[in-house]
Structure formats: C-alpha cells, structure tokens
Legacy VTK file of the C-alpha trace (Angstrom):
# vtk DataFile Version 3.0
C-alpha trace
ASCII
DATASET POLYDATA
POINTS 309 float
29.190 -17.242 27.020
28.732 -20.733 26.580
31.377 -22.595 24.744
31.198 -23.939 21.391
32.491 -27.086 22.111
32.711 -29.592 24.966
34.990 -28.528 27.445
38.133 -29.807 27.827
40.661 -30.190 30.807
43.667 -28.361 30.813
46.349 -30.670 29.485
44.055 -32.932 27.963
43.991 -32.981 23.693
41.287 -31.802 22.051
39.973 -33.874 19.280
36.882 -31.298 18.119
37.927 -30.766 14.797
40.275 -33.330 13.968
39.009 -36.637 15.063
35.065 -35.881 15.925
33.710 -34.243 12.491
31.302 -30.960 12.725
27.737 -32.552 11.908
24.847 -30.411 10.458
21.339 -31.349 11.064
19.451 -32.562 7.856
16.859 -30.179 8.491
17.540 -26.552 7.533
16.230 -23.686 10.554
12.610 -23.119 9.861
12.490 -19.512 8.741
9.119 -17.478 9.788
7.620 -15.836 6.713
5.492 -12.388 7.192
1.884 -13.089 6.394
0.929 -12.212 2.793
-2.382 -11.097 1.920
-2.224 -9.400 -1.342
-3.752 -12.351 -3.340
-7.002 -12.364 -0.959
-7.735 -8.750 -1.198
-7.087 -7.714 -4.756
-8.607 -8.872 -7.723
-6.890 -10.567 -11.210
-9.875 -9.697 -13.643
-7.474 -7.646 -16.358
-4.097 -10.526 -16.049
-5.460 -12.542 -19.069
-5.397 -9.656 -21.507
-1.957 -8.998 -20.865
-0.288 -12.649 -19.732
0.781 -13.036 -23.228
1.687 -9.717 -24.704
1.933 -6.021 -23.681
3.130 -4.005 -20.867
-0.198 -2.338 -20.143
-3.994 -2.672 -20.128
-6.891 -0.117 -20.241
-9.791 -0.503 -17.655
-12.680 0.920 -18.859
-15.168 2.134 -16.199
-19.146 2.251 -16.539
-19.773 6.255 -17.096
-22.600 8.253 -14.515
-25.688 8.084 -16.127
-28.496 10.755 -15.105
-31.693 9.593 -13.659
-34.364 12.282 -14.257
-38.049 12.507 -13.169
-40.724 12.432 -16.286
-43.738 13.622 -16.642
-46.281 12.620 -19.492
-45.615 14.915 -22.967
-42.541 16.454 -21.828
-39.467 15.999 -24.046
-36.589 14.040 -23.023
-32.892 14.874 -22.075
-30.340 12.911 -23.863
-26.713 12.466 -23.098
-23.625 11.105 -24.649
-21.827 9.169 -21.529
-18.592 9.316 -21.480
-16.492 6.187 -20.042
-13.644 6.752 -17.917
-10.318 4.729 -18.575
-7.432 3.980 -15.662
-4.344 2.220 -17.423
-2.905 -0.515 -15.164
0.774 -0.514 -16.007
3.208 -3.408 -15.704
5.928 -1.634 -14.496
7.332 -3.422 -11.517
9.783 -6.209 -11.288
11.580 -9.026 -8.654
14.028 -11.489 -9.287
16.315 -13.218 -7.802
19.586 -15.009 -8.679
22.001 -17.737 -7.023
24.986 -19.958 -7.953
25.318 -23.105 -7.618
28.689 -24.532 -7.344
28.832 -28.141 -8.616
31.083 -29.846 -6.202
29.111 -28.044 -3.211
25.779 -29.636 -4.772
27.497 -32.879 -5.174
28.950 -33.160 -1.466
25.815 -31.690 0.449
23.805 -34.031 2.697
20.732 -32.455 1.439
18.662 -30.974 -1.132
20.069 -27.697 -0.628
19.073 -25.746 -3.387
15.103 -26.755 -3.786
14.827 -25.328 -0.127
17.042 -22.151 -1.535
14.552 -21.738 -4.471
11.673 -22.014 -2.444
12.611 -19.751 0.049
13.667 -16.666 -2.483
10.051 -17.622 -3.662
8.493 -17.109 -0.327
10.934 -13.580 0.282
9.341 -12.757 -3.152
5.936 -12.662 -2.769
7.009 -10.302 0.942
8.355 -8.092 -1.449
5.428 -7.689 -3.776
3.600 -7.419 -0.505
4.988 -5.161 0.729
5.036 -2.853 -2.170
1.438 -3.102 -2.391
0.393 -2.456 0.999
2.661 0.950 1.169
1.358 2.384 -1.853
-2.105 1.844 -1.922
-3.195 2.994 1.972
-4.280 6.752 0.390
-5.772 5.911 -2.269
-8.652 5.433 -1.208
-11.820 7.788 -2.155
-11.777 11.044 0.474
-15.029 10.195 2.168
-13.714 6.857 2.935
-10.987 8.222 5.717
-10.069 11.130 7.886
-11.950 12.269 10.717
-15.342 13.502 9.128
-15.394 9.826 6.913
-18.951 9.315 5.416
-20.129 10.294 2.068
-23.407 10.635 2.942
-22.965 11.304 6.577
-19.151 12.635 7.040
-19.137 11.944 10.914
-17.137 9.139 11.190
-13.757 9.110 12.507
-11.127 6.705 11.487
-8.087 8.989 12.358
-6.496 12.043 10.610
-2.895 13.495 10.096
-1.896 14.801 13.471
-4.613 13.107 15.346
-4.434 9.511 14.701
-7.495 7.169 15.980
-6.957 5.641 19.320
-7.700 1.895 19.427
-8.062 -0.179 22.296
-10.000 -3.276 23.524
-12.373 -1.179 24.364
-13.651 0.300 21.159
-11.968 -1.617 18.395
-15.054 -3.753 17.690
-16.820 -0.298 17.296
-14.216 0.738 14.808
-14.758 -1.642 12.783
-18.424 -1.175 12.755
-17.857 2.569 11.639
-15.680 1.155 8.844
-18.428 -1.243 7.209
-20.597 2.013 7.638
-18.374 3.992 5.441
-18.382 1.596 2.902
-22.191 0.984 3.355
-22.565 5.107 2.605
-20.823 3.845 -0.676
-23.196 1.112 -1.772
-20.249 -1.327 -1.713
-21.183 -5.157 -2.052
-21.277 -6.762 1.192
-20.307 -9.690 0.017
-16.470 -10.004 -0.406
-15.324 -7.059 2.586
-11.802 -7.392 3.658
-9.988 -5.416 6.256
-6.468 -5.644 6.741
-4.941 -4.694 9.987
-1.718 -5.034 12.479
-1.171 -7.735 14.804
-1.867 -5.213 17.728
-5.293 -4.695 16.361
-5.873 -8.399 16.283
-4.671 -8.583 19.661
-7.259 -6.504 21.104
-9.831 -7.885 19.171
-8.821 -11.208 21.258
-8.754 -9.190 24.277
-12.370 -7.537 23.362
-15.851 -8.247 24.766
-15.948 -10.414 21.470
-17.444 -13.129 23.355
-20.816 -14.297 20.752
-18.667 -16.570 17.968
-21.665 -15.450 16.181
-20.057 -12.279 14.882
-17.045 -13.563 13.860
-19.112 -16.273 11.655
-17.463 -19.239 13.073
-17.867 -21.753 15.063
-16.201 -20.799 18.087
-15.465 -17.832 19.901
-12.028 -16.199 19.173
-10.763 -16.258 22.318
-11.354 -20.234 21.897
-9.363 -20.662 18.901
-7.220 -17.516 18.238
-8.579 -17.252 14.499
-10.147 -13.296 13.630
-12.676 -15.186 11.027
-15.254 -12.529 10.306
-16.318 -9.262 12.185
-19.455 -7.315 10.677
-19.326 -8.638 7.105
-15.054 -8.311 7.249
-12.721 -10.930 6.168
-9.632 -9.736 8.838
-6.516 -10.226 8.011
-3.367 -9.857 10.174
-0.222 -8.142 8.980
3.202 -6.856 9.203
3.375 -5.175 5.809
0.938 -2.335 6.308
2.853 1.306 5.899
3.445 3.000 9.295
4.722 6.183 10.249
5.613 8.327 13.334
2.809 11.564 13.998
4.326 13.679 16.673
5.266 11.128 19.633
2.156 8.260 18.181
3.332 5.346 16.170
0.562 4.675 13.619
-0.723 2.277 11.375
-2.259 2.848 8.324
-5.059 -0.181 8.421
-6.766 -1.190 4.984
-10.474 -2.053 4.246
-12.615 -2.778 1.041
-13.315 -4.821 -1.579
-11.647 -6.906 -3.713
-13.141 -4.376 -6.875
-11.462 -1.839 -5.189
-7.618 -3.094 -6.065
-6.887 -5.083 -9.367
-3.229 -6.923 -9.518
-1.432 -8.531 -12.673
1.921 -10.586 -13.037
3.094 -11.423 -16.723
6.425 -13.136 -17.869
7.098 -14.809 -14.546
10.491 -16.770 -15.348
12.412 -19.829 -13.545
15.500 -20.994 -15.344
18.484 -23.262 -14.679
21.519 -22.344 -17.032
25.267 -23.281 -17.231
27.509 -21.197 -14.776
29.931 -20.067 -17.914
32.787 -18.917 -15.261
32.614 -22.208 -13.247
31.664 -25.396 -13.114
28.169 -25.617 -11.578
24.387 -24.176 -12.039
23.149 -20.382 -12.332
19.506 -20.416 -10.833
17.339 -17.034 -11.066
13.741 -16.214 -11.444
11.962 -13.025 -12.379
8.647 -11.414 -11.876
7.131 -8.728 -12.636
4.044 -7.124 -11.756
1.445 -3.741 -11.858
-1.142 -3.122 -9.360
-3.808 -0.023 -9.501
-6.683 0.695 -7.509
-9.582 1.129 -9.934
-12.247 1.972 -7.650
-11.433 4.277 -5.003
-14.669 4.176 -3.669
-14.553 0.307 -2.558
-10.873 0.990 -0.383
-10.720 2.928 3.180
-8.214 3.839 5.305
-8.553 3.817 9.106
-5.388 5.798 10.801
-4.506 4.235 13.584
-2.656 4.125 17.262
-2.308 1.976 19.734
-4.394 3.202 22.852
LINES 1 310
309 0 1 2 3 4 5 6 7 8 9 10 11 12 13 14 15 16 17 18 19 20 21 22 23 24 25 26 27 28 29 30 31 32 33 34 35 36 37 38 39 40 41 42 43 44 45 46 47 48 49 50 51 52 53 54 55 56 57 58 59 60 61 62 63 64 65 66 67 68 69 70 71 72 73 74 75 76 77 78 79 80 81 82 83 84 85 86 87 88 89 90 91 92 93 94 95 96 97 98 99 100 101 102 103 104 105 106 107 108 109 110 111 112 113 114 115 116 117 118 119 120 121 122 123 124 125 126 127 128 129 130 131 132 133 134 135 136 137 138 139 140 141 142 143 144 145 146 147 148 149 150 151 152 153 154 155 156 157 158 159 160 161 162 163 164 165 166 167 168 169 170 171 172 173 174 175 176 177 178 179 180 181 182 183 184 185 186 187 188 189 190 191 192 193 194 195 196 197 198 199 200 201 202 203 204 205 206 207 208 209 210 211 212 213 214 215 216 217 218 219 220 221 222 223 224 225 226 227 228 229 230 231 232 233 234 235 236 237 238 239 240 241 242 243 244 245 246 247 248 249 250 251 252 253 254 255 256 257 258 259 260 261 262 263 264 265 266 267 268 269 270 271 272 273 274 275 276 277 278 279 280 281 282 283 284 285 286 287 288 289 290 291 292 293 294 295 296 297 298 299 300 301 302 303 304 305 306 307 308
C-alpha cells in the first residue's frame, strides 16, 4: 500500500504535517452523473395549469367516435360520446438541505458551496429519473409488449415474464424494427419516436452490421463517432435508470419506447432558499421539488423485455 506521504529515513524528522502544510487542489473531483432522459421523452403540456395553484390536473381525452356506412334514406345513429378523464397528481417530492458553517465558508480556497448546490441539483434530477423510469415500464397498452406484441398482428416478440428477449449484435437492429412496427399497428406519429435502452444495448448496436450512417440519420456511421443518433424513426437514448430485475438465472432490462404523448410530466413550487442557521453562525441552504408524472396514452409507450445474449 503506497504511503501517504513521502518516505522518510529512519532517524530522520518528519516535517509532513508540521512544517509542509496539506494542500488541496482548487478543483473539486469531477463526479460522473447518470444520463437523464426524462425531459426528452415526456411531455409538459398540463404544467401551466397547475404551476401556480393546485395539487392536481384533469386530462381530458378525445372519446371513440363510431364511423358507420350510409346509405341514401336510411336514418341515422346518434351517440352521446363520452370523454375519458386521467387525473395527473402532484404527489411526489425532492429536496435537499445543507449547512453552511460561516467560518468554513470564510477560510475555504474555493467556492465551495455553488459546486455543493449544483451538484445536489444534478443528484436531483437522478432521482426524479429514476422514479420515472421504474414506474412507468408496464404501463404501457398490452399489445405493445409480451411475446405475441401487435394489435393488429400480435406476432411480435419483445420478451415475456419467464422468457425474456435475447439481444445480441446480431439481431438488435431487428428488434428495434419490430418495435417501430408495434407502434406503427397503433397509428402512432412517426415523428417524435424515442426508445430508451441500456448501455449494453447501445453497445451492440456499435458492434452491429450498422454500417449505412444513413439509418441512424447522421452524418457518419456510428462506429465513426460513437453517437446512437436515430435508428428506424427512434431517437435512442442510453441509460442506467431503466428498472431491471432477475427472471430465473437472466438479468433483464426493461427497455422503453414511444412517444412523447405517451408520458406527460409536471413540477410546481420548485424552491431554492438561503436562510440564517438559527443554532450557529453560518447559512442553511435547501431546495425542494416536487413533481407528478402519468402516462396518458398507453397506446404511444412499449416495453421490450430484455437480456443480454
């Protein structure tokens, strides 16, 4: 084990400590923040109704309407449509809360407590992350998952309780193919398709046959660059938040696709305060947010099961 010091001969006074100070550098460890990607894949349409005032907000969703053949003289079928409602709730909270000792602030060789603020920012919006990404994976609509995925075909796999998907360099571009099928089956916009998955998954994407940068939509090809860009009208995004879970000896993934209709996100009463330490001389810094999220439209989110193959 490697000594904290410089060594020092046996007989020979050490000064470490007494006579050569301990110096810190001015710049603090870069920390490595998970990727976030709730704010790309979810939509804010409903935040303004409730940034001011109220703890809740009622969607209202466009009601089926029947479509019937006519024929010249024949009397008409009318219906009442009914409309119906989801409540998104704002019902989840973050915060976080530090003191600041005034003598500490005054001594330090830096700016010590922007680069704490910013930082419980940054572990914040992991959080929320987080949270989203392991609560939303089955709620998607039940043709849009499982092994018989479809709603208008039902023969697409994308990996089922007790037999997870298999996913390898092989097929993975293939995968996600069947995935923009199974929202195609659901008339979902094209425009706007997201698909969050692990970092293995991007990994054998880079290891794929994905050789044509056309696909991706950029430039160059991603074995060139190392960016996922765009794969068969998907937005990819890698990350470490998505839920996983253990199905007999397979570690699996539960991967996220859709549109941003699919998942709508609010925050209200966000707070960032500075206040007198009443115990001690110094600062108390906190911040709070809080937060709802509800998919709205099942039908625009899938869920592809997956293993590593």
């Amino acid at each position: 084990m490697a000594s904290t010091v410089y060594p020092v001969a046996s007989g020979h006074p050490d000064l470490s400590g007494t006579y050569i100070p301990t110096l810190y550098a001015m710049k603090l460890l870069v920390e490595f923040y998970k990727a976030t990607v709730f704010g790309e894949i979810a939509n804010t349409d409903y935040e303004g109704e409730i940034k001011q005032h109220g703890d809740k907000v009622t969607v209202r969703m466009l009601p089926s309407i029947t479509v019937r053949d006519y024929v010249k003289g024949q009397g008409l079928n009318y219906e009442s449509p009914e409309p119906a409602t989801v409540e998104l709730l704002i019902d989840q909270g973050k915060y976080w809360a530090i003191s600041i000792n005034k003598v500490d602030e005054v001594q330090a060789d830096i700016d010590f407590v922007d680069k704490w603020a910013v930082h419980a920012s940054e572990q914040v919006k992991i959080e929320i992350d987080s949270d989203i990404l392991g609560d939303i994976y089955d709620d998607n609509h039940a043709s849009n998952g499982g092994a018989t995925a479809g709603l208008e075909s039902s023969s697409i796999n994308l990996g089922a309780s007790g037999s997870p998907l298999s996913v390898t360099k092989s097929n993975v571009l293939d995968v996600l193919v069947d995935c923009g099928t199974v929202l195609d089956e659901q008339n979902v916009p094209e425009t706007g398709r997201w698909c969050v998955i692990p970092p293995w998954m991007a990994g054998s994407i880079k290891k794929s046959d994905l050789k044509d940068c056309s696909m991706t939509g950029d430039g160059e090809s991603v074995l060139r660059n190392g960016r996922l860009g765009r794969i068969d009208r998907f937005t990819l995004y890698s990350s470490n938040n998505l839920h996983t879970a253990t199905d007999g000896t397979d570690s699996v993934t539960d991967c996220i696709f859709g549109h941003p209709t699919a998942l709508t996100f609010a925050s209200q009463m966000t707070e960032k305060e500075v206040i007198p330490n009443p115990d001690d001389f110094g600062r108390l810094l906190r911040a709070l947010q809080v937060y709802g999220f509800k998919v709205v439209k099942s039908e625009a989110l899938g869920r592809l099961y997956a293993t590593k193959g």
